[in-house]
C-alpha positions as CSV (number, residue, x, y, z in Angstrom):
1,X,55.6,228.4,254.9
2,X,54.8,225.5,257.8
3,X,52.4,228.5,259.2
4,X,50.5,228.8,256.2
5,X,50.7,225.1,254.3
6,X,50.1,221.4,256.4
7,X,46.5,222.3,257.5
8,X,44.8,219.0,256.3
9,X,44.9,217.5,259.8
10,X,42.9,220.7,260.9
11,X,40.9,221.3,257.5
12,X,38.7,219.1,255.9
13,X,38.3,218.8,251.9
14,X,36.0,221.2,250.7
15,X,35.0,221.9,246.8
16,X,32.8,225.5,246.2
17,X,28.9,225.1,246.5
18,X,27.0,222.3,244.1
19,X,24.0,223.8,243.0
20,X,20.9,221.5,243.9
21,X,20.6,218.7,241.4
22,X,17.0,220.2,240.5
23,X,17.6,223.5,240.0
24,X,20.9,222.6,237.9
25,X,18.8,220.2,235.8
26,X,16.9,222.8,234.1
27,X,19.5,224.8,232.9
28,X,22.9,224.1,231.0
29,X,25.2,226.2,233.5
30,X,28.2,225.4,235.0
31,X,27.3,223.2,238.1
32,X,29.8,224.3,241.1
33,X,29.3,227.6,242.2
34,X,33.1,230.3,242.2
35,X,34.8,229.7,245.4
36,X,35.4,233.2,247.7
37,X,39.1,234.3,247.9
38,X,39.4,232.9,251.2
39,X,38.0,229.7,250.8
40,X,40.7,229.0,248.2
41,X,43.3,230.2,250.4
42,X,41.3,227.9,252.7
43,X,41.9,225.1,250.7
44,X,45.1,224.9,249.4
45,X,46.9,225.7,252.4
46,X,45.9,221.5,252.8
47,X,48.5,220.9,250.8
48,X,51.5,218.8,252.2
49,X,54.2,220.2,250.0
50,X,55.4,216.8,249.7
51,X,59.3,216.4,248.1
52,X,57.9,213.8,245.8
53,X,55.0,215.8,244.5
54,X,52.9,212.7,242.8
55,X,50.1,215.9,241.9
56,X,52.5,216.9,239.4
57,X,54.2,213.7,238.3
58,X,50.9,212.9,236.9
59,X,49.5,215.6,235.4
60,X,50.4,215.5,231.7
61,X,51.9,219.2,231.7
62,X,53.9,218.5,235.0
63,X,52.3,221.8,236.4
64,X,54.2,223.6,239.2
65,X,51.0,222.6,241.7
66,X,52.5,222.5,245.0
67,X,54.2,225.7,244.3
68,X,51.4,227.6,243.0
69,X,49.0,226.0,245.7
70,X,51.5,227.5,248.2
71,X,51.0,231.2,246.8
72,X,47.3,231.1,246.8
73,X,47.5,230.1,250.6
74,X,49.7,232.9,251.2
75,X,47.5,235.5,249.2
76,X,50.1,235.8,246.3
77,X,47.4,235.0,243.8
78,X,48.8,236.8,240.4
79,X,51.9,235.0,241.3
80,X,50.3,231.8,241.7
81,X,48.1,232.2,238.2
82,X,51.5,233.3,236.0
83,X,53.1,229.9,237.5
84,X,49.8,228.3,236.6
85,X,49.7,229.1,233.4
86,X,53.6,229.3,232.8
87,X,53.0,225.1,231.7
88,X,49.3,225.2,230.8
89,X,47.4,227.2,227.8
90,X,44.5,226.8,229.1
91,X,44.5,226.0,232.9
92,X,40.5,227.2,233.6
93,X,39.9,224.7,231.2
94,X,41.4,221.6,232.3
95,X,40.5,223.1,236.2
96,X,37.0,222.3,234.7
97,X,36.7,220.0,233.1
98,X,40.6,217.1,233.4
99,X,39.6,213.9,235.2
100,X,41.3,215.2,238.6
101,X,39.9,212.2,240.4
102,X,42.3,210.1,238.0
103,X,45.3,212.7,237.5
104,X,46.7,214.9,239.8
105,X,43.9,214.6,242.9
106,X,43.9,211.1,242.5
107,X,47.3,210.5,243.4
108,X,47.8,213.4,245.7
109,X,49.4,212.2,248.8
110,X,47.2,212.8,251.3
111,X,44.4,211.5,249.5
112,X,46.6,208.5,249.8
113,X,46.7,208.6,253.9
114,X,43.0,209.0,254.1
115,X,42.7,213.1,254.8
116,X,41.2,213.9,251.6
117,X,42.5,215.5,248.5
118,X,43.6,219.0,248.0
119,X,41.0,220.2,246.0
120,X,43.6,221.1,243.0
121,X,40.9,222.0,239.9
122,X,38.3,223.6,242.2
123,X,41.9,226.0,243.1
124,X,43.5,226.2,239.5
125,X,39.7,227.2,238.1
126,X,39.3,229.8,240.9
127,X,43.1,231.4,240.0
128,X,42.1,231.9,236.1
129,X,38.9,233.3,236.6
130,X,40.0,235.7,238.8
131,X,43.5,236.5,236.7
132,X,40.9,237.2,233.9
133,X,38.9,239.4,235.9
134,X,41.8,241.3,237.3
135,X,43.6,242.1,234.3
136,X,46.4,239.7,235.0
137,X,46.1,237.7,231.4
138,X,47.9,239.8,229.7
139,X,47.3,240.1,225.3
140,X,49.3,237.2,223.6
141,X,52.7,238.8,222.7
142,X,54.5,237.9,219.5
143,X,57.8,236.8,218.9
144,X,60.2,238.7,216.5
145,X,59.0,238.0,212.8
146,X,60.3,235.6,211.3
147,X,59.2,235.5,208.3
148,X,58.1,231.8,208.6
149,X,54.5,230.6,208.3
150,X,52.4,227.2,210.0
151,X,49.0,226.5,209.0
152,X,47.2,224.3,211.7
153,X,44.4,221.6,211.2
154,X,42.1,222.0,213.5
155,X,41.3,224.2,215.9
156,X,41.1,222.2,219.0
157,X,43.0,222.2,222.2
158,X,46.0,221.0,220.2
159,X,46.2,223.5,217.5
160,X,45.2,226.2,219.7
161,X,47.9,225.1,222.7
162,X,50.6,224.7,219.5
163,X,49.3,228.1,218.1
164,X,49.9,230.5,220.9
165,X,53.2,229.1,221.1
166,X,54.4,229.3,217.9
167,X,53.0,232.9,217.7
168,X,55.2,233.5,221.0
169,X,58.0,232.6,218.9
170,X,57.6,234.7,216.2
171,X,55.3,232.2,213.8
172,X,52.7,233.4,211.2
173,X,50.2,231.1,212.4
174,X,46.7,229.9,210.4
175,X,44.7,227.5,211.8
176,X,41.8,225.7,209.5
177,X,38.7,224.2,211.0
178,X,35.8,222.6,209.5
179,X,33.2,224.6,211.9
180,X,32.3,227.9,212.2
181,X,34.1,228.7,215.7
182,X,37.8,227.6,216.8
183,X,37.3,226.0,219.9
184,X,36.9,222.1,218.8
185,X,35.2,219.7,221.0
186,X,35.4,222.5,223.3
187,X,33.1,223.8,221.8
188,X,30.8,221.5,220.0
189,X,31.4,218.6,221.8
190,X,31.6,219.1,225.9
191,X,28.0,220.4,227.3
192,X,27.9,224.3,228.9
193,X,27.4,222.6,232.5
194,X,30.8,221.8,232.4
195,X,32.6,224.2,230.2
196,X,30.4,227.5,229.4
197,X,31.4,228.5,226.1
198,X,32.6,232.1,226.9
199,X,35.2,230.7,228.8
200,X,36.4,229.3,225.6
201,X,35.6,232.5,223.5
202,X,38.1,234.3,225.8
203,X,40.8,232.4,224.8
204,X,40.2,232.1,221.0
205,X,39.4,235.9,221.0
206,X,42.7,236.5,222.3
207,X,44.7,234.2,220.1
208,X,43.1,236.4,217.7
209,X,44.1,239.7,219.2
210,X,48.0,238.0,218.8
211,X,48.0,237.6,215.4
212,X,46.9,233.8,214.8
213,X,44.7,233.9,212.2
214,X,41.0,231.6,211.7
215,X,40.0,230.4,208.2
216,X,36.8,228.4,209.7
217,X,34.2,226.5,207.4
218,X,37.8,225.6,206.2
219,X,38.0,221.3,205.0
220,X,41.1,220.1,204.1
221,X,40.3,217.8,201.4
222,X,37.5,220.0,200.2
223,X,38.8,223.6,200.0
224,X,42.9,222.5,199.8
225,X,44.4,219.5,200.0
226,X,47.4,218.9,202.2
227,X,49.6,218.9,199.8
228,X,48.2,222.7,198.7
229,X,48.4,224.2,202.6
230,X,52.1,222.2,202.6
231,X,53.4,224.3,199.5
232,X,51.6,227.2,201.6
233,X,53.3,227.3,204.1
234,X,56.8,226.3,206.0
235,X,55.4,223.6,208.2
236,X,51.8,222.2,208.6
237,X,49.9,220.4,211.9
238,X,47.8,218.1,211.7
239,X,45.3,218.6,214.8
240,X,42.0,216.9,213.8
241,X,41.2,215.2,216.6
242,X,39.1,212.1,216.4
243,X,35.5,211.9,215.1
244,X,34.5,208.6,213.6
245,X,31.9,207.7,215.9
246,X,32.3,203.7,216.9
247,X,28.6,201.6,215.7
248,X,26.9,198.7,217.4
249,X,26.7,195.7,215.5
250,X,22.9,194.4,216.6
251,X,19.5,194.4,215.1
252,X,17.8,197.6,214.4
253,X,21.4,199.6,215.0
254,X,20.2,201.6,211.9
255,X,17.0,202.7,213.3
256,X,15.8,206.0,213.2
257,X,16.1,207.3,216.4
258,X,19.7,205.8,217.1
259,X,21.6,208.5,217.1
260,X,25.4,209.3,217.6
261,X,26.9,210.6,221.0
262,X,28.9,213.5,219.1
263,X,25.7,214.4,216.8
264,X,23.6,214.6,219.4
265,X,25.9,217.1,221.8
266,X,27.2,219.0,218.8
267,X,23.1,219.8,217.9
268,X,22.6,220.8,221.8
269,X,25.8,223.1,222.0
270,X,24.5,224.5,218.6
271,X,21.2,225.1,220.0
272,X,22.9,226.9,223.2
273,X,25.0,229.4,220.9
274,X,21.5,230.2,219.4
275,X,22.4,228.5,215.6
276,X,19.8,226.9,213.5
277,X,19.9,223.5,213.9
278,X,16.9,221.9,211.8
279,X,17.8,218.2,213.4
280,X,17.4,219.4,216.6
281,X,14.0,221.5,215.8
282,X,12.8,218.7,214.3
283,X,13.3,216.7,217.1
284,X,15.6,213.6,216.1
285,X,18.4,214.8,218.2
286,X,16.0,216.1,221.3
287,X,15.2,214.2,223.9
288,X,12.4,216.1,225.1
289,X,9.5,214.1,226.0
290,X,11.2,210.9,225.1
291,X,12.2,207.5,226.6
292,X,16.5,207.9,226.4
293,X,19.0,204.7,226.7
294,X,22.7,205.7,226.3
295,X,24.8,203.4,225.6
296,X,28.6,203.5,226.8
297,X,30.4,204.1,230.0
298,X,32.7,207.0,229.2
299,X,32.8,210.6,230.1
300,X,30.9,211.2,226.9
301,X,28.3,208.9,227.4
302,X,28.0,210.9,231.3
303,X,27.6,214.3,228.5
304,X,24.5,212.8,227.0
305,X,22.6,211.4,230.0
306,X,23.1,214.6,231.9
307,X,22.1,216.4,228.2
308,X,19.1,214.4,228.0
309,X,17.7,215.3,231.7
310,X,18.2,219.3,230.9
311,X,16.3,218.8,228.0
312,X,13.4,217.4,229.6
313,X,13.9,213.5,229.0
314,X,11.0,211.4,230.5
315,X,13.5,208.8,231.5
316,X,17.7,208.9,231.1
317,X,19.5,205.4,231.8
318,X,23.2,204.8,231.4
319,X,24.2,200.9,229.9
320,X,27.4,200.0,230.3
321,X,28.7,196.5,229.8
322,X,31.4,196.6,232.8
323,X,30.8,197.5,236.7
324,X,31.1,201.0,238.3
325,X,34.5,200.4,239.2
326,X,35.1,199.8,235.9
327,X,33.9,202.4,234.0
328,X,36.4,204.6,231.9
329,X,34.8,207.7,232.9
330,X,35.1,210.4,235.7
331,X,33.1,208.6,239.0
332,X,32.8,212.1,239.7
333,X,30.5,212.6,236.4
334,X,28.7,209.3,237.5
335,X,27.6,210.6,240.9
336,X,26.0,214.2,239.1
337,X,24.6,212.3,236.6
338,X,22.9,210.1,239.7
339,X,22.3,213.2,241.8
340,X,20.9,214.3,238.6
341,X,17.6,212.0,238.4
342,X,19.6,208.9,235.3
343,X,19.3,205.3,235.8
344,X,22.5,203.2,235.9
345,X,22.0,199.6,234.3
346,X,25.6,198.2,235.2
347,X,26.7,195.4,233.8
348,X,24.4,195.1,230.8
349,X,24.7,195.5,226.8
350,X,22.4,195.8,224.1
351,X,21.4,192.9,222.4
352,X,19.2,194.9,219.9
353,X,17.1,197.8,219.2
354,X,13.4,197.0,219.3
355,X,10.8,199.1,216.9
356,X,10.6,199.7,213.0
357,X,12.9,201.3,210.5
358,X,10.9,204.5,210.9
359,X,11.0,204.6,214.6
360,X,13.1,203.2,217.3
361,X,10.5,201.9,220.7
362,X,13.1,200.4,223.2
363,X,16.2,198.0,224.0
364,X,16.9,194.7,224.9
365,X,19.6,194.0,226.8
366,X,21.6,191.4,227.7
367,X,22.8,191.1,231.8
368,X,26.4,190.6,232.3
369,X,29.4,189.2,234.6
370,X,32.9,190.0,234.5
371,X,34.9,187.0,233.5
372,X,38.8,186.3,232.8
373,X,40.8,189.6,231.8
374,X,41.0,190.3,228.3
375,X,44.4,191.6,226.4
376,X,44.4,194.8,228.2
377,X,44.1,193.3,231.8
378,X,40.5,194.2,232.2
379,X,38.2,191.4,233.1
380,X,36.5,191.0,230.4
381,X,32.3,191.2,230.6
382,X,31.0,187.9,228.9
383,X,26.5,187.3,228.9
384,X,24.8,185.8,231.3
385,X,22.8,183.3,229.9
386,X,19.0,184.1,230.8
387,X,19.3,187.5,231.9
388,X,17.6,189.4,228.9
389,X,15.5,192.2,229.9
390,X,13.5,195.2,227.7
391,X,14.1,198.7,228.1
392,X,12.0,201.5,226.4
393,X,13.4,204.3,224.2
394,X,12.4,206.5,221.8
395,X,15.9,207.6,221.3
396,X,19.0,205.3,222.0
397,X,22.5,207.6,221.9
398,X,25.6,205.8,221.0
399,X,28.5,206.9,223.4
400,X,31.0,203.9,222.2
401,X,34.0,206.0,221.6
402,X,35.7,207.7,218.4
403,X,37.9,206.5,216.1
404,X,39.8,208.5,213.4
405,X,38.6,209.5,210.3
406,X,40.2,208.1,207.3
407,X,43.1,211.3,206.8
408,X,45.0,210.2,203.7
409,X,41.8,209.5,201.7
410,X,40.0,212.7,203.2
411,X,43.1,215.0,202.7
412,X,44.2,213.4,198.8
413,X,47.7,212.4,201.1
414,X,48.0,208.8,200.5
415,X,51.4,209.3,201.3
416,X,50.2,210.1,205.0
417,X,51.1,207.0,207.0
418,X,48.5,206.1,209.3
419,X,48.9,202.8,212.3
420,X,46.7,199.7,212.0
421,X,44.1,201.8,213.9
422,X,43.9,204.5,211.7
423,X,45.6,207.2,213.5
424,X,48.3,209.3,212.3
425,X,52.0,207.7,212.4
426,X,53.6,210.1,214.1
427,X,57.6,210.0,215.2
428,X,57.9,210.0,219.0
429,X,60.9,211.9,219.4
430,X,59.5,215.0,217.3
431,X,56.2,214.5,216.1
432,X,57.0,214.5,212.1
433,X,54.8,212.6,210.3
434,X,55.6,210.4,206.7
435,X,55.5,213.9,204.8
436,X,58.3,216.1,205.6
437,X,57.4,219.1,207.5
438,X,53.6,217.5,207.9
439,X,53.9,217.3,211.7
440,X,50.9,215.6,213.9
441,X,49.6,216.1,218.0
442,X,46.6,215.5,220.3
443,X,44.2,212.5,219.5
444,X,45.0,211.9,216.1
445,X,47.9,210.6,217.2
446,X,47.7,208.8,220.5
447,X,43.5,208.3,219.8
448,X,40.9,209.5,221.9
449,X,42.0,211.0,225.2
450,X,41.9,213.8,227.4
451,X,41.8,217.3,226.7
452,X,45.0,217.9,229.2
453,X,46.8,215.3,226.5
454,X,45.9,217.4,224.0
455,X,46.8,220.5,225.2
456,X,50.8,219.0,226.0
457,X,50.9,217.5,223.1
458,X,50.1,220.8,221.1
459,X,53.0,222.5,223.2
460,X,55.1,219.7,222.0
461,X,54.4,220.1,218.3
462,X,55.3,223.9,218.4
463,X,58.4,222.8,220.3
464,X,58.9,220.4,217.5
465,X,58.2,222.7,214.4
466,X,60.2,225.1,215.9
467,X,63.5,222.9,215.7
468,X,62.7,221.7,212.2
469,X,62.1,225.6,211.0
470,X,65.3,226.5,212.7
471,X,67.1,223.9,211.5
472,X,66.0,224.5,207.9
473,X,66.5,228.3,208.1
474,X,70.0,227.8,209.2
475,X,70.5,225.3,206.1
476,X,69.0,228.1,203.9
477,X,71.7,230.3,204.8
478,X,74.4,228.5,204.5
479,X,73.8,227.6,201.3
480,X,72.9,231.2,200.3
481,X,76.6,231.7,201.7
């Protein structure tokens, strides 16, 4: 192993080829070129194989990295992706598209001692695609039947992650989603440059092959109520997700031509999978030819400037209220988006949006410092008196953040508990919501988050049901005896 592993004194950090930032602007695929098989060999044999491995304490699925890093190095690469994937559902998504700079690379060691992180996604990406491409994902196998059904809510990262699992252990699973295509934000909501949507297609498609079953164009509330898809079946999950964009209380916030972040990047992911999307033709949610101020600082908002450059913006610039350094989003996003050709106002808000009912024409914005911290030890931006300034747009995209949709009225489940915020009151210790057997995972419960949360928190669930089924089975039984 010490031949092969400890090279980052001799190897500098390398990530595969960026395409040129103007070449990748006029097209919505995936920006980093695949790396070659010895490149990512290459690369992780910079890994320390520390015996505290922080990579793994903070990834949310505790992935076996240094281990699996180890096999690539030494060539043992289906080895490496059945380890890989051994903890993760899905681990070419989240190699595309987690926060690394804030999770596992982040807190790598020696990134930490100045060498440079082991390029962890770029390596976990590369292992997938090529386990894919050699056969080595092998068909979802089923458990032994046990007669036992789950029907899903949503067909995000949680419901999928909780539905291969529960179809490993021998669950008739159905999982309902509003759209036309499982998938979820992954889907609709996160732009091809970063996630191509065949990548995604793969996986659904092969949930499919297993058994799960899809009842899409599927609304709770609408085509069953929960209490309907309960007496259906033995447990349900509750997998929604979070939707409800946040507004901006100023003048003119109801303008035509303010639009919201997830409208506008559901319309463009539409348009990519060739669907008719009449808002889109029409132009309200294209930002071709037009004048575009986003407003937020999240990874989101980073999806709809970069959106807005591919499709042919005259002009893309970012306001966020904070600093750089303390944005919520990826600062790896923040430098494409730069490399990219969009304007960064930092430290500024929207005061109001300038124009007519009929037609939005620009911003003003207020200029901003960062005062005392605020209850969750940010500092907290406060106006700087005198520091207006006007900012043209034609179309102003609201990136503020999501909140949950209002579930027990949407469902006809006022008995579903909900917190003060609106999500789903979930127990910690197994999930179950206020309605026995209703169990709940991924952003509906802990609110808008990352797709690698989601994806653990799905395998939790299934863990979860799985107990309460057993349980209840054995119960059954003994009172048959």
């Amino acid at each position: 192993m010490a031949e092969r592993m400890l090279k980052f004194t001799v190897t500098p950090r390398a990530t595969p080829e960026k395409r040129d930032a103007t070449a990748r602007a006029g097209d919505f695929h995936e920006i980093y070129r695949e790396f070659i098989d010895a490149k990512a060999s290459e690369q992780a044999s910079r890994c320390s194989q520390c015996g505290v491995p922080f990579c793994q304490t903070h990834c949310p699925l505790h992935n076996n990295i240094p281990d699996w890093l180890r096999m690539t190095a030494e060539g043992r690469l289906e080895e490496a992706y059945q380890l890989s994937q051994a903890t993760n559902a899905m681990p070419e998504v989240c190699g595309r598209i987690c926060p690394q700079d804030r999770l596992c690379e982040g807190n790598c060691v020696i990134e930490q001692s100045g060498h440079g992180t082991v390029t962890i996604g770029s390596v976990e990406k590369y292992l997938t695609d090529k386990a894919w491409e050699m056969g080595w994902v092998k068909p979802l196998a089923a458990g032994e039947a046990r007669g036992q059904s789950v029907g899903i809510v949503g067909a995000g990262p949680a419901g999928l992650a909780a539905a291969e699992r529960l179809r490993e252990l021998g669950y008739d699973v159905t999982v309902y989603d509003r759209h036309d295509r499982p998938g979820g934000l992954l889907v609709y909501g996160i732009p091809g440059f970063k996630l191509e949507k065949d990548i995604v297609e793969r996986r659904t498609r092969r949930l499919a092959e297993g058994g799960v079953t899809f009842a899409l164009n599927f609304e709770v509330g609408r085509d069953a109520s929960l209490a309907e898809l309960r007496a259906k079946h033995d447990s349900v999950l509750v997998a929604t997700g979070v939707y409800a964009a946040r507004d901006m209380a100023i003048p003119g916030a109801g303008s035509t031509g303010v639009v919201a972040a997830l409208d506008y990047l559901i319309a463009s992911n539409r348009k990519g999978l060739s669907d008719a999307v009449p808002e889109f033709d029409s132009g309200a949610l294209d930002a071709q030819g037009k004048a575009v101020v986003v407003v937020g600082g999240g990874d989101t908002a980073m999806d709809c400037v970069r959106t807005a450059i591919r499709q042919g913006a005259t002009s893309v610039t970012c306001l966020y209220r904070r600093d750089r350094a303390n944005m919520p989003g990826s600062d790896r996003e923040v430098s494409h988006a730069v490399e990219e050709g969009v304007v960064f106002e930092w430290l500024a808000a929207p005061k109001a949006v300038t124009g007519d009912a009929l037609r939005a024409a620009g911003v003003v914005a207020a200029r901003m410092r960062l005062g005392a911290p605020d209850s969750s030890g940010r500092q907290a931006p406060e106006e700087v008196p005198g520091g207006d300034f006007d900012l043209s747009a034609d179309l102003v995209i609201k990136a503020l953040g999501f909140d949950p949709e209002d579930l027990p009225t949407a469902f006809a489940a006022p008995e579903l508990a909900v917190t003060r915020w609106g999500t789903v009151k979930a127990d910690l210790r197994n999930l179950q919501t206020s309605i026995p057997g209703v169990f709940a995972a991924g952003d509906i419960v802990r609110g808008a988050s990352l797709v690698v949360w989601a994806i653990r928190d799905g395998r939790d669930a299934a863990e979860a049901i799985h107990r309460y089924l057993e349980a209840h089975a054995r119960a059954d039984l003994i009172a048959a005896e």
